[in-house]
C-alpha positions as a printed Julia matrix, in Angstrom:
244×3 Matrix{Float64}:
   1.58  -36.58   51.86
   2.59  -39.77   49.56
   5.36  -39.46   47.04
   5.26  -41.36   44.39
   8.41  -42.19   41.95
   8.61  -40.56   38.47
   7.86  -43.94   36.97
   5.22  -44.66   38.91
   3.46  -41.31   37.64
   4.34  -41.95   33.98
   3.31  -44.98   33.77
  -0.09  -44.13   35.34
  -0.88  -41.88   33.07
   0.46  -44.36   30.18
   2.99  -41.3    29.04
   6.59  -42.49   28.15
   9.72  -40.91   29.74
  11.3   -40.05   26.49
   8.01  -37.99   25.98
   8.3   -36.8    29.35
  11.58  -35.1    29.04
  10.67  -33.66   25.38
   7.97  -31.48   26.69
   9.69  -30.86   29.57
  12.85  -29.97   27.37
  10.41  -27.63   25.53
   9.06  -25.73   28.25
  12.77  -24.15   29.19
  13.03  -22.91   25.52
  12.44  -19.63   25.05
   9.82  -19.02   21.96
  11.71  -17.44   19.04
   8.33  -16.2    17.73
   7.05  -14.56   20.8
   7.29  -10.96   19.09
   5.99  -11.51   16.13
   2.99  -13.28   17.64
   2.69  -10.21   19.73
   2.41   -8.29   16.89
   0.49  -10.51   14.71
  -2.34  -10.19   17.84
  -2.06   -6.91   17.86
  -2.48   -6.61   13.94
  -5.81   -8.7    14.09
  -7.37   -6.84   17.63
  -6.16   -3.8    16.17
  -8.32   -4.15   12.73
 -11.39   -5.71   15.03
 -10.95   -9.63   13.27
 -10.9    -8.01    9.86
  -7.55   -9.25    9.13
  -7.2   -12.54    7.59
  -3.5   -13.81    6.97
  -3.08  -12.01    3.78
  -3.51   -8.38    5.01
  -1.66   -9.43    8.29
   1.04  -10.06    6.35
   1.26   -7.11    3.97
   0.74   -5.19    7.58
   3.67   -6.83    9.06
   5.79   -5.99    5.64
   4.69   -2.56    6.31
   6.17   -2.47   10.0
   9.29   -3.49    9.1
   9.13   -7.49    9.41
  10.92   -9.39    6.89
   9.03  -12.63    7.13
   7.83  -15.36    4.98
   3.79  -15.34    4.27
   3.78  -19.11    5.3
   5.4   -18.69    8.49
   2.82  -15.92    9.06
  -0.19  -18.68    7.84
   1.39  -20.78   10.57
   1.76  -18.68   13.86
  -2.02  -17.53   13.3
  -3.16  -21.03   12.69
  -1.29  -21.75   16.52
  -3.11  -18.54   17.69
  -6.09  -19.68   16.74
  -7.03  -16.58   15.13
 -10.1   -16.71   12.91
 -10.7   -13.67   10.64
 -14.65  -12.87   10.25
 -16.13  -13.64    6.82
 -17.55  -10.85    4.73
 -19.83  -12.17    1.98
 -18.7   -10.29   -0.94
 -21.62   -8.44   -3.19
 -20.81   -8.11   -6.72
 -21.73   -5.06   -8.32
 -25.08   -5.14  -10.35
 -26.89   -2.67  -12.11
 -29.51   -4.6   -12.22
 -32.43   -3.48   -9.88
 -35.52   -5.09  -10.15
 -37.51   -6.21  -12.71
 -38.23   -3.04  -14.99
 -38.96   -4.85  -18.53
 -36.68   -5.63  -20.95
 -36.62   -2.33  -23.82
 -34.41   -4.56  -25.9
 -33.79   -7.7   -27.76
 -30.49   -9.38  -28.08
 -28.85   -8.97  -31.77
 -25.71  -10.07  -30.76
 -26.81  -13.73  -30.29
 -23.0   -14.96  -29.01
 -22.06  -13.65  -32.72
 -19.45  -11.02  -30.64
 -16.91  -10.05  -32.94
 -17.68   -7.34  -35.47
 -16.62   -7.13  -39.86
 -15.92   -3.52  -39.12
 -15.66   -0.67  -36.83
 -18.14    0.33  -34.77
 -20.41   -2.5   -36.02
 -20.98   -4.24  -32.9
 -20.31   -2.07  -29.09
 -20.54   -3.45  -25.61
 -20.72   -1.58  -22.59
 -21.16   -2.29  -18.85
 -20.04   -1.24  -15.37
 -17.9    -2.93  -13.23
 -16.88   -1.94   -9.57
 -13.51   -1.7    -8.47
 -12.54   -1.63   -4.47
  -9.56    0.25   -3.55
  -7.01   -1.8    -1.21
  -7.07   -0.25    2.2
  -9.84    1.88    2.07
 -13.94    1.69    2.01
 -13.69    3.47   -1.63
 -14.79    2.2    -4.54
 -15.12    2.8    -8.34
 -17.18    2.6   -11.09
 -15.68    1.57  -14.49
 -17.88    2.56  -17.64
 -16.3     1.6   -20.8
 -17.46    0.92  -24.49
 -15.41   -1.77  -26.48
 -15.8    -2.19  -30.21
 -16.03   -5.64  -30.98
 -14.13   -5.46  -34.25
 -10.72   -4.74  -32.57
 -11.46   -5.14  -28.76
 -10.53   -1.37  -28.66
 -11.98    0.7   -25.68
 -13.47    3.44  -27.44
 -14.2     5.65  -24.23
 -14.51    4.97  -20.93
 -15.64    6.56  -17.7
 -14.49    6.6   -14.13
 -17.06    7.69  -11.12
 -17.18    6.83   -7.69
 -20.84    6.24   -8.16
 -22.52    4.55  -10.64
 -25.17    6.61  -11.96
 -27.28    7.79  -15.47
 -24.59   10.89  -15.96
 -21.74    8.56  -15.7
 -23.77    6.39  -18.55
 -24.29    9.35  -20.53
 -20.77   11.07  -20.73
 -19.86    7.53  -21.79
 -22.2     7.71  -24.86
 -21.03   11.37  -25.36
 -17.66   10.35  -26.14
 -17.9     7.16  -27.6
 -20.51    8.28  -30.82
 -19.24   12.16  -31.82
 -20.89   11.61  -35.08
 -23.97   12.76  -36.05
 -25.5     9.57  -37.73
 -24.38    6.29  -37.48
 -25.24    3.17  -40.18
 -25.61   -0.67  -38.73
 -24.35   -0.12  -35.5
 -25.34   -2.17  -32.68
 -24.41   -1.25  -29.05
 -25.22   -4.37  -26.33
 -25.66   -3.96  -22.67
 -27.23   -5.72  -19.88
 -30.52   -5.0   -18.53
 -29.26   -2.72  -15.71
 -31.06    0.43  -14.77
 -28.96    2.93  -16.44
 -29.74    1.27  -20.26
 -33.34    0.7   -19.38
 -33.77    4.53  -18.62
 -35.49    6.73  -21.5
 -32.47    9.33  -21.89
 -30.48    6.42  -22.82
 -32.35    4.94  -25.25
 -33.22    8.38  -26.65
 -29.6     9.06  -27.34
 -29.22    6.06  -29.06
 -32.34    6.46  -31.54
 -30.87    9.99  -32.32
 -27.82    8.98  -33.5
 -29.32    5.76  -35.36
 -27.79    2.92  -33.03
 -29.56    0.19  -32.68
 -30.08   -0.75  -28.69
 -29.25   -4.73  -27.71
 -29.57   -6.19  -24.46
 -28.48   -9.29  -22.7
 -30.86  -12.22  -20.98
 -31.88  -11.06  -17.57
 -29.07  -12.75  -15.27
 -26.65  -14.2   -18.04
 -23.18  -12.52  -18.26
 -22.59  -14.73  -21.05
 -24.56  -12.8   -23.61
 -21.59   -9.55  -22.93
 -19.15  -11.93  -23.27
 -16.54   -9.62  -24.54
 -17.11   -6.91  -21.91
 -17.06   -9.81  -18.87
 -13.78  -11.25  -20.84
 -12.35   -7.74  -20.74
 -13.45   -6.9   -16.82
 -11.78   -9.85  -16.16
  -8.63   -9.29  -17.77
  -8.47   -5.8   -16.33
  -8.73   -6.69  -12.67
  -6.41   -9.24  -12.78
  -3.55   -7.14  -14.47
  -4.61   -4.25  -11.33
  -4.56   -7.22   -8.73
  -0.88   -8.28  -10.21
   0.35   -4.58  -10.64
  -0.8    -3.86   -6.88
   0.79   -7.1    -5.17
   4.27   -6.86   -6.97
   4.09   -3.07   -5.66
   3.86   -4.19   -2.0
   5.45   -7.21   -2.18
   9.05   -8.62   -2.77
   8.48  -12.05   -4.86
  12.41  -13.21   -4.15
  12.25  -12.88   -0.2
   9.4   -14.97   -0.6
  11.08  -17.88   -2.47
C-alpha cells in the first residue's frame, strides 16, 4: 500500500495544516457539555418533541442545573433538536352564525358618566403551565371606574357560568340607563340571558361579528391580566440575577 506524506494529503484536499491540527487538537478534548446534552436529550425524548428551549430550561432548573437559558438555546441548536409546533386556538365563544339579538350602543364611546352606566363582559381562557387544564374567566367591568364588578371562574365555559355572573353583578331589582356589551358568543345570544337582562331593565349591546375592538375595555383588561399572571409565574420559577 502507498503512503503518502501529511502534506501531500493536505494539500490534496486544499485543507491547511494549521486547520489540520485545530480539529485534530479538538478531537482529544473532552466535551464539557456532554451531561447536560445528555440530559437536555433526555428532557425533549422524554416529553415526545413537546419541549421547545423554554420548558427545557425551566425542566433543567427543576433538576437541579444552574445554567444560563442561552447556553441552553445553544446546545439544542448543536443537537439539532426541533420542538413540534402546536398551532395555538384562541378561545371563542363564538359558534356559528346564530343572528345577532343586539345592536352596538357603545359605538367605541367606552367609558361611562357614572356607575353602572356602561358594563362589558366576556370570557377569556386561561391554560395552566404544566398541565392540559384550563380556565374560563367571566368577569363584568364597569366602564366608569374599570372596576370588576363580579367575576366567575369555571373550568368550562358554559350558560351557568354566564348566569352566576349576571347574578352577582345586578342584585338590584331595577336598573335605569344601563347598558351591558358583549360579543356575539353563544352564551349572550341564548334566551335566558337576554331574559335576565329585560327583567332587570338593562339594555343588551353587542359587538360586530369578529371585531374585538368594539369590547375594547374588556380585551384591554384580558390583556393586562395575563400578562401580570405570565410575569407572576416566571419570577416564581425563575431566578432573574443568575440569569444576568
Amino acid at each position: 500500500m502507498t503512503e503518502f506524506s501529511l502534506d501531500i494529503l493536505l494539500k490534496a484536499i486544499k485543507l491547511a495544516r494549521w486547520t489540520y491540527y485545530y480539529h485534530l487538537k479538538q478531537l482529544d478534548k473532552t466535551d464539557k457539555d456532554q451531561e447536560l446534552k445528555a440530559e437536555i436529550q433526555s428532557i425533549f425524548i422524554e416529553h415526545k418533541g413537546n419541549y421547545a428551549y423554554r420548558r427545557i430550561y425551566l425542566e433543567l432548573r427543576n433538576r437541579g442545573y444552574l445554567v444560563n437559558h442561552k447556553r441552553v438555546q445553544g446546545l439544542i441548536k448543536v443537537l439539532n433538536l426541533q420542538a413540534k409546533m402546536r398551532q395555538k386556538r384562541k378561545y371563542s365563544s363564538h359558534k356559528g352564525d346564530v343572528g345577532k339579538k343586539a345592536e352596538n350602543l357603545i359605538q367605541g364611546q367606552f367609558e361611562g358618566s357614572k356607575t353602572m352606566e356602561k358594563c362589558y363582559t366576556d370570557v377569556t381562557e386561561f391554560a395552566i403551565p404544566a398541565s392540559t387544564q384550563k380556565l374560563y374567566l367571566s368577569p363584568v367591568l364597569d366602564g366608569f371606574n374599570s372596576e370588576i364588578i363580579a367575576f366567575n371562574l369555571s373550568c368550562s365555559p358554559n350558560l351557568e357560568q354566564v348566569q352566576t355572573m349576571l347574578e352577582q353583578a345586578f342584585k338590584e331589582k331595577h336598573y335605569e340607563n344601563t347598558i351591558l356589551h358583549s360579543d356575539q358568543g353563544w352564551q349572550y345570544q341564548h334566551d335566558s340571558y337576554h331574559q335576565f337582562l329585560e327583567g332587570k331593565g338593562i339594555q343588551a349591546s353587542m359587538s360586530r361579528k369578529g371585531n374585538s375592538p368594539d369590547n375594547g375595555m374588556m380585551e384591554s383588561f384580558f390583556g393586562i391580566l395575563k400578562f401580570m399572571a405570565m410575569r407572576k409565574h416566571l419570577n416564581h420559577l425563575i431566578n432573574w440575577n443568575k440569569l444576568l
